[in-house]
N, C-alpha and C positions, 0 to 999 in steps of 0.2 A: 504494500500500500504506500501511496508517493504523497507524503505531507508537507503544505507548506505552509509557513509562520510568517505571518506577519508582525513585526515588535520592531525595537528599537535596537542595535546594536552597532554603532558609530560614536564617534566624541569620547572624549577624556573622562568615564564616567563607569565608576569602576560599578555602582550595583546595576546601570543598565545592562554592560558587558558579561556581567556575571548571571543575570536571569537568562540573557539570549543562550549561554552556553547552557546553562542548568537544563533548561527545557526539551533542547535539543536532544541532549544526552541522557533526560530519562528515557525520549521517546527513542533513540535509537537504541535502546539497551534492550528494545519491547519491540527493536525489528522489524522499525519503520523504519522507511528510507524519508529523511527530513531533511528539507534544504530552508534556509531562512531566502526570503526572498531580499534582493540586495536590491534597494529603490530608496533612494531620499525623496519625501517632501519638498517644496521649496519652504524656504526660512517660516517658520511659524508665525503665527501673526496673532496677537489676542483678541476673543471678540466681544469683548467685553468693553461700556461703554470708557473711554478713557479716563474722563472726570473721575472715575467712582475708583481708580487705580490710584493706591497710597506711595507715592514715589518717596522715597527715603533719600532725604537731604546728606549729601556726603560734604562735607569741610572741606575746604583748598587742600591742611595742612594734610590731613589723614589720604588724602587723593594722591598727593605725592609721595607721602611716604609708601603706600600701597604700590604707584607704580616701581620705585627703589625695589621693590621688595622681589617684584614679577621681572623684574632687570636682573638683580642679582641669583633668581634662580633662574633664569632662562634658559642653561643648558638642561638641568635637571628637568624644567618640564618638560623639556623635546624627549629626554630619552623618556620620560615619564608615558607622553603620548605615542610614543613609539611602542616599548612592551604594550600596552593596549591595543593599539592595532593588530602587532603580530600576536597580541592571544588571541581575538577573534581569527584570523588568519589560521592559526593554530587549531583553534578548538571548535571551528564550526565551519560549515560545509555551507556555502553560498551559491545563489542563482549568478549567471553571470550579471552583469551590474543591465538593470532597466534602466530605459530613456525616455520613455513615453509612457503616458496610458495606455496606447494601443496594446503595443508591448507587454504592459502590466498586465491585461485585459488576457492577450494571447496565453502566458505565462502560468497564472491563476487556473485559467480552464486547463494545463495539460497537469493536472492534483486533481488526486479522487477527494482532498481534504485541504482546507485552509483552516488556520487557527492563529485568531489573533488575542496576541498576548504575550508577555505580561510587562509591567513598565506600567507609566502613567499616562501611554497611549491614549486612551480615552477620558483623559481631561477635558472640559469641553472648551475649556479658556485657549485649548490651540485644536480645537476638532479640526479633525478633514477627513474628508471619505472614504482614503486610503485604508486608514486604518482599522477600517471595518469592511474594508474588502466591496466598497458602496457601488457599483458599479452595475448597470443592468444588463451588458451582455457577458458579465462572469455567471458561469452554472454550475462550477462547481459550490460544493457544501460547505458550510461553514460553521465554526462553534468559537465560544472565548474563553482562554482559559487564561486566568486571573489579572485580565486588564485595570489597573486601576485609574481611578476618576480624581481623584485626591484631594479631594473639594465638599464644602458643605451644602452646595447648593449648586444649579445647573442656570447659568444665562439664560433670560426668557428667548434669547435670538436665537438661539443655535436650539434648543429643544424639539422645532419640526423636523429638524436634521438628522437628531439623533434617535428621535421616533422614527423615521425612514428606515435608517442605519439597522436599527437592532432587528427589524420584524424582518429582518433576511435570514436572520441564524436560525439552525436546525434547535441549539442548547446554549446558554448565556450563562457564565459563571463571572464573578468579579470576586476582587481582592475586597473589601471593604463592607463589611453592613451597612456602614451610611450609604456608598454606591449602590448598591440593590436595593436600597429604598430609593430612590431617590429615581431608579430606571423600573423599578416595579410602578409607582407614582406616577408615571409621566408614559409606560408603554404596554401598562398592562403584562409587561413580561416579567415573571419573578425569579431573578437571577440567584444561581449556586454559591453562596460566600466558601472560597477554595483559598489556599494559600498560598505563596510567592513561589514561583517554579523554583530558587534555591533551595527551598524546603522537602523536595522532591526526592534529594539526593541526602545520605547519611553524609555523618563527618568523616565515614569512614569511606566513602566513595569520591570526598573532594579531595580525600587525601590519597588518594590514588590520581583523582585525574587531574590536578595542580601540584606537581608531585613539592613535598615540604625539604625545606632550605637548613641552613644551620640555627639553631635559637640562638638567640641571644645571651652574653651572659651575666648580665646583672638582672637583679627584679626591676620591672620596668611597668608602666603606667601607658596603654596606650589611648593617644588622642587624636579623632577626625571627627573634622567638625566642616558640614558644608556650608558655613554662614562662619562667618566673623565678630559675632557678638561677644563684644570687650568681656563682658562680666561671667558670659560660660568663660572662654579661657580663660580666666582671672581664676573663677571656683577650680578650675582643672588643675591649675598650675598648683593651688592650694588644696586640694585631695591627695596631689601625687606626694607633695611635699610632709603632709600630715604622718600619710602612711611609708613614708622613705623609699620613695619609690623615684625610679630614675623616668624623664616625664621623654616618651619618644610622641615625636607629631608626626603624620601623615598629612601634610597643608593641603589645601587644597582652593581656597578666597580668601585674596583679601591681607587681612591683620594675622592670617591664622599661619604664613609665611615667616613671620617676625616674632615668635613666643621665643624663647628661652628657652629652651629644650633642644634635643636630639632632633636636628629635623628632616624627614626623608622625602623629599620631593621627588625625588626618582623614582618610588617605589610602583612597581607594576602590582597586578592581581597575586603573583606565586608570592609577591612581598606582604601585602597587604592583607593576605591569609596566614602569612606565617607570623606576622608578626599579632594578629586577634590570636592565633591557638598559646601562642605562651605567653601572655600579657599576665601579669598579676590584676592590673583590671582594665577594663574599656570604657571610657567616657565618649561620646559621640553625640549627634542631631542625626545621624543617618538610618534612613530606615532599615537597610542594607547590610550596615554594621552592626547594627540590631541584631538582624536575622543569623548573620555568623558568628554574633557571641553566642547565640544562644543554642546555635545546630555544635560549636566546642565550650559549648558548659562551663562561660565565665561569668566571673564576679564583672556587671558590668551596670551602667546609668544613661539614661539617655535623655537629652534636655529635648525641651519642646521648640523648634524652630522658628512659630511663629504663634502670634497674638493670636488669645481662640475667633477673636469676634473678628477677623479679618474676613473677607469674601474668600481669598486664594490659601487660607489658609490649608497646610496638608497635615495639621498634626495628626488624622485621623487615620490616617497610614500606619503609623507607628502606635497611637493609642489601641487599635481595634487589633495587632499583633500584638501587646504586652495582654491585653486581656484575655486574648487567644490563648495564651502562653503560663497564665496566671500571674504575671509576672506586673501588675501595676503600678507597683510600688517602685519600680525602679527609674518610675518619669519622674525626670527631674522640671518642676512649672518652668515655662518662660520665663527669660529674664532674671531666675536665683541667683543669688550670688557666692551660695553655700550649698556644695553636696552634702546631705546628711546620711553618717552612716546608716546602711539598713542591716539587717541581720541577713547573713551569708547564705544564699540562694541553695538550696536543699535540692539540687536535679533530679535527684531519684524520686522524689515529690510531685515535681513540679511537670516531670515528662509528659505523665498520663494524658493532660487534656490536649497538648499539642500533637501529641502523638495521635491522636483519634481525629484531629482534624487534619492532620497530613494523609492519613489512612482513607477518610472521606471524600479527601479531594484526589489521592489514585483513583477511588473507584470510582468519581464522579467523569477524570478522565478517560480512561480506560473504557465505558459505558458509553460515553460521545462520542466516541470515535469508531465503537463497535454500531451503535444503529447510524453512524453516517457510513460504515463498511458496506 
């Protein structure tokens, strides 16, 4: 059976790159022939109305200093963005590169299956029809497996789009509760809440197929943070130091280039996994990081990226996985300025309920693909 995926897997972004190989390589392991289809969008656009868009005033001085900082790693990002590429390269089997819809069109039809997902593809703040495969002279079948929307609410503009969009899929699963409410609300289809294709794979299957590096050897503290908020690193810097921990950053915006610490701007995926499995703990805002502390069973914390009341806000990504996971207590609110210690994460406790929804979300796959077979 010939599958193809539609999702996100380009740019410097280490949990996109990391879902587009997961997904891939469960479904090849289950002996599908899966190729991701290789097609950019053009640039994103939001459609949302602009006024209502909270633009964050940045300071001359901090503007400069930021670029200083993106100068003085410059090489490190190149190789950075380099290992990214050639993991994709590496770890996933691509259509040759599309140029057109037509293309696209022709492409889609020679799959007995498309499946789009997983990433924040179906955000509606950058919808396009791509990514739901929106197209009327495509015939082949289609299902989502755990696209997320990552948003509290849906633009009243783009909602006839995405009513269009969904009532073409055979089966609609999404990453998020709020997203399934939110596309049950608006298209009468009530969508599977499934978990992040990383989830798919044990830690004893990425540690096969990212093969693991030398650890490190001091106790160490690790931090990535995709946002730059002064006072998370501030609490970070003061967590690592409390517990004597040597403080290693993964930077990745911004101010997060400039902390005081160990800093590894070069680091690819094989780095960036090696260094979550032997971290004494993990501080982060990514959702991503989240998911890999918690598939190698660490002490870890994870701040909320953005204000709840904002329109774009995505905390609900990471809120609706820590509660999956049991694991709530380990959000740290926006804007804290103090991690408080929690009591040490009991895995063998805490496994059961993720485990049955990782468990769920195989069978929910495995079953979509067999009545679109």
């Amino acid at each position: 059976m010939k599958i193809g995926i539609i999702t996100w897997f380009t740019g410097p972004n280490y949990g996109t790159n990391l879902q587009a190989i997961a997904l891939q390589c469960y479904l090849r392991k289950k002996g599908y022939e899966v190729n991701i289809l290789n097609y950019e969008v053009p640039p994103l656009k939001s459609v949302k109305d602009k006024k209502k868009i909270i633009k964050r005033i940045v300071h001359q001085p901090k503007k400069y200093v930021i670029k200083l900082a993106l100068h003085m790693y410059k090489s490190d990002i190149e190789t950075r963005n380099k290992k990214l590429c050639l993991a994709i390269k590496k770890y996933c089997i691509l259509t040759p590169r599309i140029r057109s819809i037509e293309e696209l069109i022709n492409v889609c039809n020679s799959y007995d299956l498309l499946i789009c997902g997983s990433d924040q593809i179906w955000n509606p703040n950058w919808y396009d029809r791509f990514y739901f495969a929106d197209y009327d002279r495509i015939k082949t079948r289609r299902i989502s497996y755990a696209p997320s929307m990552g948003v509290n609410a849906i633009p009243k503009a783009v909602i006839p789009a995405i009513m269009r969009s969904i009532s073409k899929f055979d089966m609609v699963s999404v990453r998020e509760t709020r997203a399934a409410y939110l596309l049950e609300n608006y298209t009468n289809v009530k969508p599977t809440v499934v978990v992040d294709p990383t989830l798919l794979l044990s830690s004893e299957e990425w540690d096969e197929l990212l093969k693991r590096g030398n650890p490190e050897k001091e106790k160490y503290l690790l931090s990535f943070f995709l946002d730059d908020e002064m006072v998370h690193l501030k609490a970070t810097q003061d967590y690592a130091k409390k517990h004597s921990c040597k403080l290693i950053v993964i930077p990745y915006k911004g101010m997060t280039y400039l902390q005081k610490a160990d800093i590894r701007a070069n680091a690819g995926l094989e780095d960036l996994l090696d260094l979550i499995r032997n971290a004494e703990y993990v501080i982060t805002d990514s959702f991503h990081v989240t998911v890999f502390s918690i598939i190698f069973r660490k002490q870890f914390f994870t701040f909320q990226r953005f204000k709840e009341d904002e329109f774009t806000s995505q905390n609900v990504r990471v809120t609706n996985l820590l509660e999956m996971s049991d694991l709530k207590e380990r959000l740290v609110p926006y804007q804290s300025s103090v991690i408080e210690d929690k009591k040490k994460i009991d895995y063998d406790t805490k496994e059961f309920r993720l485990t049955n929804a990782i468990e769920q979300s195989k069978d929910f796959l495995d079953k979509a693909i067999k009545m679109s077979k």
